[in-house]
N, C-alpha and C positions, 0 to 999 in steps of 0.2 A: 403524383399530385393531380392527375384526372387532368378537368377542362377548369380548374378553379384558379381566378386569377389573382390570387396570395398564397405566402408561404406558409401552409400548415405547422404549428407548433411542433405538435408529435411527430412532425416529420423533421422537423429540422434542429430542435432541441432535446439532448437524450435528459437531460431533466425531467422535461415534461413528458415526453414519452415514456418513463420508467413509473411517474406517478400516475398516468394517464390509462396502468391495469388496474387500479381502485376504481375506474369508472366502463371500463369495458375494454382498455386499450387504444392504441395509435389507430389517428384518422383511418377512415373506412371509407370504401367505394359510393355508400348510402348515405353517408352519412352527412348533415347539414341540410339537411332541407326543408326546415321551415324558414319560410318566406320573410315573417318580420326580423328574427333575429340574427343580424347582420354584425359583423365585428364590431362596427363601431356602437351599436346598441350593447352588446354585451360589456363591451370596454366600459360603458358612459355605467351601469348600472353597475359592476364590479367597483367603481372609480366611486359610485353612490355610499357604497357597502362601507368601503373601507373608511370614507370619511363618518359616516357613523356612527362606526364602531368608534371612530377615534372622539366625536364626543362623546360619549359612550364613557371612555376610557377617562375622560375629566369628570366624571358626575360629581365623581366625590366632594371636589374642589368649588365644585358649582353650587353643589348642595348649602354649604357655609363659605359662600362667597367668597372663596382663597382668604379668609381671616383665620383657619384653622395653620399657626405655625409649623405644626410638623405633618399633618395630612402629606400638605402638597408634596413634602417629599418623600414621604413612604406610601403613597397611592402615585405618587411621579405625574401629579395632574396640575403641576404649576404652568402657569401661563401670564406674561408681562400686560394682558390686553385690562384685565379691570384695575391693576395698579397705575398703569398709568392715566388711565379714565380718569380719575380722582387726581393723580400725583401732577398732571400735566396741563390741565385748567379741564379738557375735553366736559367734565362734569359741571363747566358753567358756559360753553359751546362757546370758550374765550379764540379765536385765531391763535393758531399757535407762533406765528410768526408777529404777536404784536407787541409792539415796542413800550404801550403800558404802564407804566412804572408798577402802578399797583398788582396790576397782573403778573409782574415780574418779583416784585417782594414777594408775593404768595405762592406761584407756581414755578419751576421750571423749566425751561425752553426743551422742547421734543429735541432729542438726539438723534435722531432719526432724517434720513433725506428728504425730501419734500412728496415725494410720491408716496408715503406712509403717511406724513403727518396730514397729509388733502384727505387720502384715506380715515385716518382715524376721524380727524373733525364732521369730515361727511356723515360718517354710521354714528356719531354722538348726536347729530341734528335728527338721524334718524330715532335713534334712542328716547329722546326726548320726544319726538311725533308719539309712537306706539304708548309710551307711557304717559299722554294727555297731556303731555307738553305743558310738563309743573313750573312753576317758577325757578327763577334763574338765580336767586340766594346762592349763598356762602354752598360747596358740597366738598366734605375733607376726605380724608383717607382710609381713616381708620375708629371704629368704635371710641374709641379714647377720646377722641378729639370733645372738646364742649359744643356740642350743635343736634339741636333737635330734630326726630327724624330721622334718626339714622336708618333703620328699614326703609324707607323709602330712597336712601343712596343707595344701599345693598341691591334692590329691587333695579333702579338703574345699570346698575354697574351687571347685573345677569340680563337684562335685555340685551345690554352693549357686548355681550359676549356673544348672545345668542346672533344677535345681527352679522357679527364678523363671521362665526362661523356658519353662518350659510351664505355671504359673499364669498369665503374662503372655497367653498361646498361649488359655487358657481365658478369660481376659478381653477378649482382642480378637474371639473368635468370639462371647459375649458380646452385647457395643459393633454388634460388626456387624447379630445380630440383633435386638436392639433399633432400632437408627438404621433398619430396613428397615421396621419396623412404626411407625412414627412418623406417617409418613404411607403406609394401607395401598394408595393408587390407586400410587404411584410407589415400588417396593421396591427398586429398582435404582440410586437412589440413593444407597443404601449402598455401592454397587461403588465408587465413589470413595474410601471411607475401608478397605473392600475390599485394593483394589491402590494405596496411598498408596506412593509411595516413600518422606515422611517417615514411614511406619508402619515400614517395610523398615528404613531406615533407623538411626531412634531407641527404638524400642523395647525397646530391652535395653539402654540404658544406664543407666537410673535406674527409678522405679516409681511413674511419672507414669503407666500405664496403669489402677491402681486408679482415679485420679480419673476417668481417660478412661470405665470403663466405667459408674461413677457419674453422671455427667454425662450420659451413655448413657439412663440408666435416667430419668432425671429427666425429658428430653424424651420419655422414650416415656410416662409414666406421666400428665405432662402433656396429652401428645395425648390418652388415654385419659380423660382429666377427673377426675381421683385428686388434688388438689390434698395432700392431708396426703403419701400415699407421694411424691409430687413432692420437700416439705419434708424429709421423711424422710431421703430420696437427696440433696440439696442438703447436708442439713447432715451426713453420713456421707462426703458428696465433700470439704466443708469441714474435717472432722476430718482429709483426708488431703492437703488440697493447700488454698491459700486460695481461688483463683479462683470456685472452686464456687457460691462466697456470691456472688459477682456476678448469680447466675439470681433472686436474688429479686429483683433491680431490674427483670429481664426481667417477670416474675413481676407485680410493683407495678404497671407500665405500664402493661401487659393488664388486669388489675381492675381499673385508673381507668376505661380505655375503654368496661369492662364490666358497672362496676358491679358489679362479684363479688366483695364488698369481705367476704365467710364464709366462700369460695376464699382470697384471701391468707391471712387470719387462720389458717385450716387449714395452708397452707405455710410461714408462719411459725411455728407451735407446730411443727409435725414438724419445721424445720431447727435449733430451739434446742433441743427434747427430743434427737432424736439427737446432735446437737453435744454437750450436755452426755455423753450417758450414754458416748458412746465416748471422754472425754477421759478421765470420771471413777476407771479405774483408775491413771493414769497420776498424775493429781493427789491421791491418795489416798496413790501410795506414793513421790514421789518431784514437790511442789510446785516446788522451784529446780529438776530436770532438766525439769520440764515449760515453765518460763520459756525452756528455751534457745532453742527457735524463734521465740519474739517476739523476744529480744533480738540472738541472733544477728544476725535480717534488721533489724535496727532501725538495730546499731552499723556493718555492712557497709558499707563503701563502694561506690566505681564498677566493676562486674566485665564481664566479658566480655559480647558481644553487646549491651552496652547503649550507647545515644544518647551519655550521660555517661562513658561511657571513650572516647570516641570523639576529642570534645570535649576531654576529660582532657589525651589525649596529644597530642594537637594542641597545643593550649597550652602545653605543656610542651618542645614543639619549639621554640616563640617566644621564650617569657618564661623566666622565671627556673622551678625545680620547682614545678610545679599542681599541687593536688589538690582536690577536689570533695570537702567535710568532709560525714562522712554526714546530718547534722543537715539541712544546706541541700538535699543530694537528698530528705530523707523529704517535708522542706515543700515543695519544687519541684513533686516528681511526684506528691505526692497533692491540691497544686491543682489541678494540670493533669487528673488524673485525676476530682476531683469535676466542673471544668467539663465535663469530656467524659460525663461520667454524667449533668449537667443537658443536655447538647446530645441523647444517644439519647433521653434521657425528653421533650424536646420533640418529635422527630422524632415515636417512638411514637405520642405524645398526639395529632398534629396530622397524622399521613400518611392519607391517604385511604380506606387497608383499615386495619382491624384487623393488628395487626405479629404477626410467627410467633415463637415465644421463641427458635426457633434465631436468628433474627435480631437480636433485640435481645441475646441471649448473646455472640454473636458481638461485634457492634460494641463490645458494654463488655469482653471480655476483650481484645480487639484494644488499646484504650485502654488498660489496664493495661499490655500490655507494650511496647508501643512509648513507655514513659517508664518503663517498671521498670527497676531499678538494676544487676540482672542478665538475657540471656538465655540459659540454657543450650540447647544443641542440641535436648535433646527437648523444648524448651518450646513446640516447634510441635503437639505432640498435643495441649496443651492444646483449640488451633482449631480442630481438624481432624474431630471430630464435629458442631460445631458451623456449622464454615464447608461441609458437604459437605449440609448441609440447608439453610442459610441462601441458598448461591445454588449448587443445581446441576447446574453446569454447565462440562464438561469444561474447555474452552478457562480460562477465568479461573482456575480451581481449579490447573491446571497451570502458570500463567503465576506463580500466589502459590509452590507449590512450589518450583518452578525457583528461585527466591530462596532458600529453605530449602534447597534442597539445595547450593548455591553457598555459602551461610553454614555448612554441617555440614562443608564440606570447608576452606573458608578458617579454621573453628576450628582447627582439627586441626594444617594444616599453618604455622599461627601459631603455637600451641604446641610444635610441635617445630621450631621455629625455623628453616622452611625458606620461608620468605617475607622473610627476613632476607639482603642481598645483600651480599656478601662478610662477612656476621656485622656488617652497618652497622646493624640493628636495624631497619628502615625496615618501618613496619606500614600503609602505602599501600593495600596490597590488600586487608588485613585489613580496615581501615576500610570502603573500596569494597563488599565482600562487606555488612558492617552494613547500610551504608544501603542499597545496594542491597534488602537485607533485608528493611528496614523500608518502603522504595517499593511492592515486589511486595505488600504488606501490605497499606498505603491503595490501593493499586489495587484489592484484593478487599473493603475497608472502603468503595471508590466506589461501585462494582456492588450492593454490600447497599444501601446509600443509596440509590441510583436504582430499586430496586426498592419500595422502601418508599414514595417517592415518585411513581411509576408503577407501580402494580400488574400493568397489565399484562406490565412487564416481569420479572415476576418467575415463575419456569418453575412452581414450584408454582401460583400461581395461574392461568397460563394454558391449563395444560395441562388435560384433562377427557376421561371415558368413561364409555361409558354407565355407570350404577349397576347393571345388573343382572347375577346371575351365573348360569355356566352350568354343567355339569357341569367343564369344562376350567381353570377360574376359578384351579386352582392350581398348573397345568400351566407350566413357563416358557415365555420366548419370546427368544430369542437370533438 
């Protein structure tokens, strides 16, 4: 590895090594030395590409304004961001927390936690700036509706896209440069979350990418030894997605082992100070709309990609009509889910290195959703900053995707009912795509495991170069 102070890819991944003879082969003694292009430039412009491409990959959708019923799921370019423009006031720049009457006969209260909903209403006020900022009239859903001007909501509702995804585009360059500084000997790391297909993918469908880059910052701020900015970031992640709060059990583990029990307490005060302070506009002006995300996911039953629809309709094939009453899923999956937070906090406590909080992140959101009640498509960002630190390494990380990407397409083409043989309804494959899902899952929940329990095998900790640097220290090496 010469005088360079990171771990060369093709020297450390035989993934990349083995594909690294299409371009000349594993790092060279010469090799790397131009001056501007430094990993983290490559990372950020890789990180450029693949969001691109992934609008790119909605064109279709955008082209007829997701109105086209079957497009969106046979081009797989559905996205919740202009339906809810319309369906949730956003297209009359109403507060989504406001209490209204009239606003509430006509729209919907956002489902969503309060760090989405600040988000969406923010980028609709911008929507409105860029488009001359029209009047604030009646704007509905859909063509059908009786209301003049529909072109000009359609024309709204693709600014409102275009807006998010280049906040989205800022937040994964973001994500990217953080997860690179995480750990500073291996920056190439990042390349995996980088060129993610499920980044390509899901990332414009909903505005799971705020949590992504929160979660982002949390693990960097952590490696940094910032325990409060850590809490900070945790609980600003939790204001906007729930999983977030799972990092303080990572968090908890680590100070038992370490005795840094003024470190928790510090990440505990910053994830309940920020928690509060970013709820508190919303509970200030608008207490029952702010209820609706508890109770929404509380009353919900078995939805897509989950275990228990799986199960659902299988029974239902059998017996007489099943259904899984949401009461018995809340109690089901949050045993199962506390047991599995007692089994990582064992692991942690008793594995032989000290655990990495990507790791222990990983393994407790992984448990969440392989028994949560829903999986939506982009709920694989959740993992995906977290599983590209926790183990890696190409091969595994691709082998979990591949699942995800078989689940993004078998959603799709479930929903537009074309998995359905002669219209017999048969969700066979659907199913198959789940678990299969959920298999490729525990396979990369095995791998975190067996790292934890073999240190050696774990690439972070095997890998090492000298500490010293040199003039070239920030030169990349491809």
């Amino acid at each position: 590895m010469g005088d360079r102070a990171w771990v060369d890819p093709t020297a450390d991944d035989p993934v990349v090594a083995a594909l690294s003879e299409g371009v000349g082969g594993p790092i060279g003694s010469r090799a790397g030395r131009h001056p501007w292009w430094t990993p983290i430039r490559v990372l950020l412009a890789l990180t450029a590409l693949c969001l691109a491409l992934g609008m790119v990959q909605k064109g279709n959708c955008y082209q007829d304004t997701w109105q086209d019923g079957t497009a969106r799921y046979t081009h797989m370019c559905y996205s919740d961001l202009p339906y809810l423009y319309t369906g949730r006031g956003f297209a009359e720049l109403n507060w989504p927390y406001s209490d209204d009457q009239q606003v509430r006969d006509r729209f919907s209260v956002m489902e969503y936690p309060v760090g989405i909903a600040y988000w969406a209403w923010g980028t609709a006020w911008v929507t409105h700036w860029l488009n001359g900022s029209p009047d604030l009239g009646p704007r509905y859903a859909a063509p059908t509706d009786e209301v003049a001007g529909w072109p000009k909501v359609q024309r709204e509702m693709r600014i409102f896209a275009i807006v998010n995804a280049l906040g989205f585009a800022v937040l994964a360059l973001l994500s990217t440069w953080l997860l690179a500084g995480v750990t500073p000997r291996r920056p190439w790391d990042a390349a995996a979350f980088a060129l993610s297909p499920a980044l390509l993918l899901t990332g414009l469908v909903n505005w799971d990418l705020i949590a992504v880059a929160l979660v982002a910052g949390a693990l960097w701020a952590w490696s940094r030894d910032r325990p409060l900015l850590t809490g900070v970031l945790i609980g600003l992640g939790t204001a906007t997605k729930l999983y977030p709060l799972f990092l303080l059990g990572g968090v908890l583990v680590i100070c038992l082992r370490q005795r840094r029990f003024r470190a928790f307490g510090l990440a505990v005060v910053g994830a309940v100070a920020a928690w509060l302070v970013a709820n508190l506009p919303a509970l200030l002006t608008g207490p029952s709309e702010w209820k609706v995300f508890w109770s929404f996911n509380s009353d919900r039953g078995a939805d897509l990609g989950s275990i228990w629809l799986v199960v659902q309709q299988a029974m239902d094939k059998t017996t007489d009509p099943f259904t899984f009453e949401p009461h018995t899923i809340n109690v089901v999956s949050w045993l199962f889910f506390g047991l599995w937070c007692l089994g990582v906090a064992a692991l942690g406590l008793t594995s032989p290195a000290n655990p990495r909080l990507a790791q222990l992140g990983f393994l407790l959101v992984a448990g969440f959703l392989l028994i949560n009640k829903v999986y939506s498509p982009q709920y694989v960002l959740w993992l995906l900053p977290l599983a590209v630190l926790a183990r890696p390494r190409w091969r595994d990380l691709l082998i979990w995707q591949a699942g995800e990407v078989l689940y993004f397409a078998a959603v799709w083409w479930y929903l537009g009912g074309f998995l359905a043989p002669a219209g017999g309804g048969d969700a066979g494959f659907y199913w198959a795509a789940t678990l299969l899902r959920m298999a490729a899952e525990l396979y990369l929940v095995a791998m975190v495991v067996r790292d934890l329990w073999d240190p050696r095998r774990d690439p972070v900790r095997s890998s090492s170069v000298p500490q010293s640097t040199t003039t070239r220290s920030n030169v990349v090496a491809v």
